[in-house]
C-alpha positions in Angstrom: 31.6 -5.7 -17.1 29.1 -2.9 -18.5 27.7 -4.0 -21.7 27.0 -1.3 -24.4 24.6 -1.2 -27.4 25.4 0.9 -30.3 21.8 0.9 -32.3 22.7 2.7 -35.8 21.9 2.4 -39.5 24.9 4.5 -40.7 28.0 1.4 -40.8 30.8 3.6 -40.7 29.4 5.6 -37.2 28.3 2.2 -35.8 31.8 1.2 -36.5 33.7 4.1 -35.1 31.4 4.4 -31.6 32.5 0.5 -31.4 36.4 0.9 -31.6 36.3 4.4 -29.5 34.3 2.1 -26.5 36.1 -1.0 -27.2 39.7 1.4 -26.5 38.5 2.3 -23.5 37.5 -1.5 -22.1 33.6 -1.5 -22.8 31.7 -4.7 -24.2 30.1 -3.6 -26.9 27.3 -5.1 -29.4 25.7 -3.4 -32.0 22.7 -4.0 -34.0 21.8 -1.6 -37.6 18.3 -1.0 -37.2 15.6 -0.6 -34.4 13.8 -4.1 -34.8 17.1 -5.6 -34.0 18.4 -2.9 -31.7 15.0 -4.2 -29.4 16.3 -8.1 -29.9 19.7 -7.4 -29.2 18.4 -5.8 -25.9 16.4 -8.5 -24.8 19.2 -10.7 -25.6 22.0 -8.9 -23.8 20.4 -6.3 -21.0 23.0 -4.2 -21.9 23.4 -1.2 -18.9 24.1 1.6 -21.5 22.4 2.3 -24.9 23.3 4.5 -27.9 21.0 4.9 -30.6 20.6 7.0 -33.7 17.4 8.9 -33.7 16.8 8.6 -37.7 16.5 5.3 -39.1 14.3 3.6 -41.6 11.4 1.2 -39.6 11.6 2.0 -35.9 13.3 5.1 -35.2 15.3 6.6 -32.3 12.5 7.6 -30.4 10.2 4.4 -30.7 13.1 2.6 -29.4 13.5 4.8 -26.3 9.7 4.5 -25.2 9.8 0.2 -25.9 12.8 0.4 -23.7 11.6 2.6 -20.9 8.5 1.3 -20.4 9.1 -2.3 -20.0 10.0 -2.6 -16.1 12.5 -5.0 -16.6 15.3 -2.5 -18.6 13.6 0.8 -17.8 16.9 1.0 -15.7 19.0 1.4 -19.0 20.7 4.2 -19.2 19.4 5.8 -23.3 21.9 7.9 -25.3 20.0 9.7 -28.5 22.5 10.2 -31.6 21.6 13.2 -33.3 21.9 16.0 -36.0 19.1 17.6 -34.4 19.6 20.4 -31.8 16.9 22.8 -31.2 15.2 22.6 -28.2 12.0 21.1 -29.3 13.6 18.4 -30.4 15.5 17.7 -27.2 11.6 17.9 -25.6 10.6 15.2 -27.6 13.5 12.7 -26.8 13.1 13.5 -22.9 9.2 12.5 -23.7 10.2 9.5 -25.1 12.4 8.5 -21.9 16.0 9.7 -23.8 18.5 10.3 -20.8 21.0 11.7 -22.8 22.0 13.2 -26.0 25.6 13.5 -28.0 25.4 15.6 -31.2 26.6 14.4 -34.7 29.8 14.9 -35.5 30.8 12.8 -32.5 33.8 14.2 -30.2 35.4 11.4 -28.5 36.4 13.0 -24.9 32.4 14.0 -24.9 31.5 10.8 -26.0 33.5 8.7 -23.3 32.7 11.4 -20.5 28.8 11.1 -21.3 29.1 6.9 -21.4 30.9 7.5 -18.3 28.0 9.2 -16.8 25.2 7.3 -18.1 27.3 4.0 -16.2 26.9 5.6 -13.1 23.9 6.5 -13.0 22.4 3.2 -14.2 24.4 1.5 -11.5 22.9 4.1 -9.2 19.6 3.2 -10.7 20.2 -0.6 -10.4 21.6 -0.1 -6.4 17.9 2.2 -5.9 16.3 -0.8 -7.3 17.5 -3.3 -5.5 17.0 -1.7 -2.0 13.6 -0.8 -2.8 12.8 -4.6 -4.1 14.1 -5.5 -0.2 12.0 -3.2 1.2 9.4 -4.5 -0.1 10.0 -7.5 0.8 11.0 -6.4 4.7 7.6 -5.0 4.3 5.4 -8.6 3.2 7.3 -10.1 5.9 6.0 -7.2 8.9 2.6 -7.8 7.2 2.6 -11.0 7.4 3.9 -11.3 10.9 1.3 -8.8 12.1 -1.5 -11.4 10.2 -0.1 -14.1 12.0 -0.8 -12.5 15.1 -4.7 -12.0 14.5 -7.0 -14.0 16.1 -8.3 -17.0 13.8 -11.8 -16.8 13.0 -14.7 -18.4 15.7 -18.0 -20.4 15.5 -19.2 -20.3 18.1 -21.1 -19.2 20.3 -21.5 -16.3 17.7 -19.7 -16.1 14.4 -16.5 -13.9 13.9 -15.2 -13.4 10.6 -12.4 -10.6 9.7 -10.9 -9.7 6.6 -7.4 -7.8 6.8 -5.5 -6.3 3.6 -2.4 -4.9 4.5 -1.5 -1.4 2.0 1.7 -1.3 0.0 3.0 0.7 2.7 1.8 -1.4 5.2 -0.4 0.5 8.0 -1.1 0.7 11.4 -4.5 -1.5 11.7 -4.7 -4.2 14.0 -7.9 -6.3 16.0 -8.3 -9.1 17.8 -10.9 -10.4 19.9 -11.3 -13.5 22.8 -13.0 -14.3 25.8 -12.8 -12.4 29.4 -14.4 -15.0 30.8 -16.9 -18.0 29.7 -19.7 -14.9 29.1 -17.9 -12.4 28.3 -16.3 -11.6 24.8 -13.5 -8.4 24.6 -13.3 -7.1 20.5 -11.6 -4.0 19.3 -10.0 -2.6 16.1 -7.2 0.3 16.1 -5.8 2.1 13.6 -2.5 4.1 14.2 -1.6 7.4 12.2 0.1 7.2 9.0 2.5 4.4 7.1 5.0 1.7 7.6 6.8 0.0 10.6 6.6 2.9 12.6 2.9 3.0 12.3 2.9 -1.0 12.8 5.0 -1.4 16.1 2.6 0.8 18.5 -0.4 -1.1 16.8 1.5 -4.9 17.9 2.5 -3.1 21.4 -1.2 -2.6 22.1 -1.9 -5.9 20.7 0.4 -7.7 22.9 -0.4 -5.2 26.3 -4.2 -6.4 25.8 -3.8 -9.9 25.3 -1.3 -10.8 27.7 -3.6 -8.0 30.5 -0.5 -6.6 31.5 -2.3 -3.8 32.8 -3.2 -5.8 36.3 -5.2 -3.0 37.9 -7.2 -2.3 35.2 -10.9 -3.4 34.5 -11.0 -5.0 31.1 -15.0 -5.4 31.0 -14.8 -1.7 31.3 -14.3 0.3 27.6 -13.8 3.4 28.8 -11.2 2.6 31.1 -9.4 0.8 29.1 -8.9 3.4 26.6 -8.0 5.6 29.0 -5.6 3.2 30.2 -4.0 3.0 26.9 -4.1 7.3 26.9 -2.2 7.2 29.7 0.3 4.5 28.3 0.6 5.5 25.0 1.3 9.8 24.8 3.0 11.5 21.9 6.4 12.8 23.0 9.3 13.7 21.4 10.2 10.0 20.6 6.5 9.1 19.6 4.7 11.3 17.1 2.2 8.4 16.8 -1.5 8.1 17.9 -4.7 5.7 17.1 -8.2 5.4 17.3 -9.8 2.4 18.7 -12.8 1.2 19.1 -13.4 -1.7 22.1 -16.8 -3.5 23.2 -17.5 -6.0 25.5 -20.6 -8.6 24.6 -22.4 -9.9 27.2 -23.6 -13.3 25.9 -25.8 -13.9 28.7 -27.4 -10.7 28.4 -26.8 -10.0 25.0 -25.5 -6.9 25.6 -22.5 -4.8 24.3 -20.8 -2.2 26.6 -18.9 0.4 24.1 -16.5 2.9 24.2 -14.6 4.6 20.8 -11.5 7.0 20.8 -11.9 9.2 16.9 -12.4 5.8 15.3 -14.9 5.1 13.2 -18.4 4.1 14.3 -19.1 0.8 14.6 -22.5 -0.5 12.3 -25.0 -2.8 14.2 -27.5 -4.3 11.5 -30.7 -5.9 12.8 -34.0 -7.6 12.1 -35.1 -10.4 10.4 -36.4 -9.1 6.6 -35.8 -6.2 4.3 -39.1 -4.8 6.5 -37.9 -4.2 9.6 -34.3 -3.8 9.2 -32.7 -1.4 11.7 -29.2 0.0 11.6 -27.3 1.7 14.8 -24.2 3.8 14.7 -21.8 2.7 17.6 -19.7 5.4 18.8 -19.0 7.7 22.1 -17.3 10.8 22.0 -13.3 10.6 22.9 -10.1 12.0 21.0 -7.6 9.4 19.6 -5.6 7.8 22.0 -1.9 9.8 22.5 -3.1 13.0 21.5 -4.1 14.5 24.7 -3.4 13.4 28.5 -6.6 15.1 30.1 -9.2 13.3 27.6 -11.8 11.8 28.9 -13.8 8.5 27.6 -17.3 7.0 27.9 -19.1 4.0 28.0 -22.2 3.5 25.9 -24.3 0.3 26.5 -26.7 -1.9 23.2 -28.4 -4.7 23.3 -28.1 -6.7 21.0 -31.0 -8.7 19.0 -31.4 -11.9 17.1 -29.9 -12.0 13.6 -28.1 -9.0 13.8 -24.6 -8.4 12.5 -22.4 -6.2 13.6 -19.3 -4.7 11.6 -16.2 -2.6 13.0 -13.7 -1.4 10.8 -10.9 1.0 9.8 -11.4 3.9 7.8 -9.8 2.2 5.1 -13.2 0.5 4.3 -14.5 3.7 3.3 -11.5 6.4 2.4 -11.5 5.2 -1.0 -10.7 7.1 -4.1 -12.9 5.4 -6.9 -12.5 5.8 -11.0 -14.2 9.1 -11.5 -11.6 10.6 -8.3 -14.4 11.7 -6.0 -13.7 10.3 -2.1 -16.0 7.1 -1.3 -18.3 7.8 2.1 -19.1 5.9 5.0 -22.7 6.7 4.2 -22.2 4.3 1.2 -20.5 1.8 3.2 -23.3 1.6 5.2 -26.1 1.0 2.9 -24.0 -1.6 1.0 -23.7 -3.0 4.5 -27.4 -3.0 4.9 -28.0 -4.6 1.6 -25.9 -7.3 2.3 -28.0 -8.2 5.5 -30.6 -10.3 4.1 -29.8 -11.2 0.4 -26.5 -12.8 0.6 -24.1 -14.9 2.5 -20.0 -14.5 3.0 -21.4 -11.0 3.5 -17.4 -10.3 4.0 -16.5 -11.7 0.7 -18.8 -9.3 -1.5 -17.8 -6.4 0.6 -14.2 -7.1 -0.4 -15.5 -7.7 -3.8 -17.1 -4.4 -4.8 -14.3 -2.0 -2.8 -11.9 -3.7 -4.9 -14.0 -2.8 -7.6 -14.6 0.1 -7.1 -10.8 1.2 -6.0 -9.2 2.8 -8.9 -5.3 1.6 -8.1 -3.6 -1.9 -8.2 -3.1 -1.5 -4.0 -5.5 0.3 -1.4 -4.1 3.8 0.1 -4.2 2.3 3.6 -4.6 -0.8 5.3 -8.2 -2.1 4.9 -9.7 -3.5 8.2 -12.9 -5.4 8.9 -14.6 -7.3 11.4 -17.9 -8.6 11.2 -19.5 -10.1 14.3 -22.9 -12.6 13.8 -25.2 -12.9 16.5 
């Protein structure tokens, strides 16, 4: 049963809103001032509240925004008792989180027909609430099923370290990496359009259609024809509005050489040399539209070698599209040159990355999913 407060300084009007409730089958508890009104609410979680606005200590209003800004009972329906009618008054108690109003001297068939009202939409309010609570949690559980099917991180021969921060909405990144063969090493990153499980499942689909090599006639050493494999595989339609970008690479250990090939994604950063001095950064990238967009788009190979102490980081643009505290857009400029002073000066390179975008992110959760890879040669 719906539990009512009656919050009121006046006894004879807290005791008449009691009986006319109590008729019509209502719990009801009541408290005289504001300071109890708030205890008795704490105590009870009532689903319906009606409070006088005028009262000595805490007043109608302050009780309103104590109540409506806690997270736990913002979900209680608040009825303002008052004397006061014009319209600037009504502003104020909306501004204060007031859902309702009823007018001294109180009318019984309004008064039931408003308490009516209020208990369905706090029971609508409570039903919202609880879906979106299991969303959320459907949503930790996709992210942390697509986590469990990363690759974990690897020694040797080279060092590969990622990290992966799923978005509240949970995103369409995904990467993995593993050998071809004893020399050869396959990495690539993708990032599908927009939010949620819809972005997810094409990301996992890829995923799986690379790992397993379902593709048999395909030439997986070969970027750019595996991303126009993946073109041809994965087209918008009128079932699938979704497309990525990628980028994929093949390192050559033996050679130390990296065969590249990128579809819109952002460029991969190759930082070498061995001191502040001679430090030498490379943009990775080819021309090529994201994957599903068109059928006719064409891809192209792009071949590095790769020196002694270099790193070499691929990512989403989530590592970069960030809003910081002042609301001007982060750039991928400056995620480059904190890249580069990372290269000498520090180890778990990953770690202060992570660090200072969190820092510098002006919201509890990032917009998207944040993605990064960092290769060590």
């Amino acid at each position: 049963m719906f539990k009512i407060l009656i919050i009121d300084d006046d006894y004879s009007i807290l005791i008449l809103l009691k009986r006319m409730l109590e008729k019509q089958g209502y719990q009801v508890v009541t408290a005289s001032n504001g300071e109890e009104g708030i205890a008795q609410v704490v105590a009870y979680h009532p689903a319906l509240i009606i409070c006088d606005w005028i009262m000595p200590g805490l007043n109608g209003l302050e009780v309103c925004h104590r109540i409506k800004t806690d997270p736990q009972l913002s979900t209680t329906f608040f009825i303002l008792l008052t004397s006061l009618d014009s319209v600037a008054d009504r502003v104020k108690g909306l501004d204060a989180g007031a859902d309702d109003f009823i007018s001294k001297p109180i009318e019984q068939n309004e008064l039931q027909a408003r308490v009516r009202a209020g208990l369905r939409l706090h029971q609508l309010s409570r039903d919202l609430q609880t879906q979106k609570l299991l969303l959320e949690t459907e949503l930790a559980e996709a992210a942390e099923y697509v986590r469990s099917l990363l690759p974990p991180p690897i020694t040797e021969p080279l060092c590969i370290n990622f990290r992966f921060i799923p978005s509240r909405q949970l995103g369409g990144d995904c990467f993995d990496y593993y050998w071809l063969d004893d020399d050869s090493l396959a990495i690539y990153l993708l990032d599908t359009a927009g939010h949620g499980l819809k972005a997810t499942l094409p990301s996992i689909s890829v995923l799986n259609l690379l790992r397993s090599r379902a593709l048999k006639s395909l030439n997986y050493y070969q970027p750019s024809q595996v991303l126009r494999a993946l073109n041809d595989t994965f087209q918008i339609n009128y079932q699938n509005d979704k497309y990525f970008t990628i980028w994929y690479g093949v390192y050559n250990k033996i050679k130390r050489q990296l065969i590249y090939a990128s579809a819109g994604h952002p460029p991969a950063i190759l930082v070498s040399g061995e001191s502040p001095k001679n430090t030498e950064v490379k943009l990775l990238r080819t021309p090529g539209m994201p994957v599903g967009m068109f059928p006719e788009a064409e891809y192209m190979d792009e071949l590095c070698q790769i020196e002694k102490c270099s790193n070499l980081y691929i990512f989403s643009d989530g590592a970069y599209e960030i809003t910081k505290l002042d609301g001007k857009l982060w750039s991928l400029d400056a995620f480059i040159q904190l890249l580069v002073s990372l290269q000498h000066n520090v180890d778990y390179q990953l770690d202060h990355i992570l660090n200072y975008l969190i820092a510098l992110h002006s919201k509890d959760c990032f917009e998207d999913d944040l993605s990064i890879l960092q290769i060590k040669f």
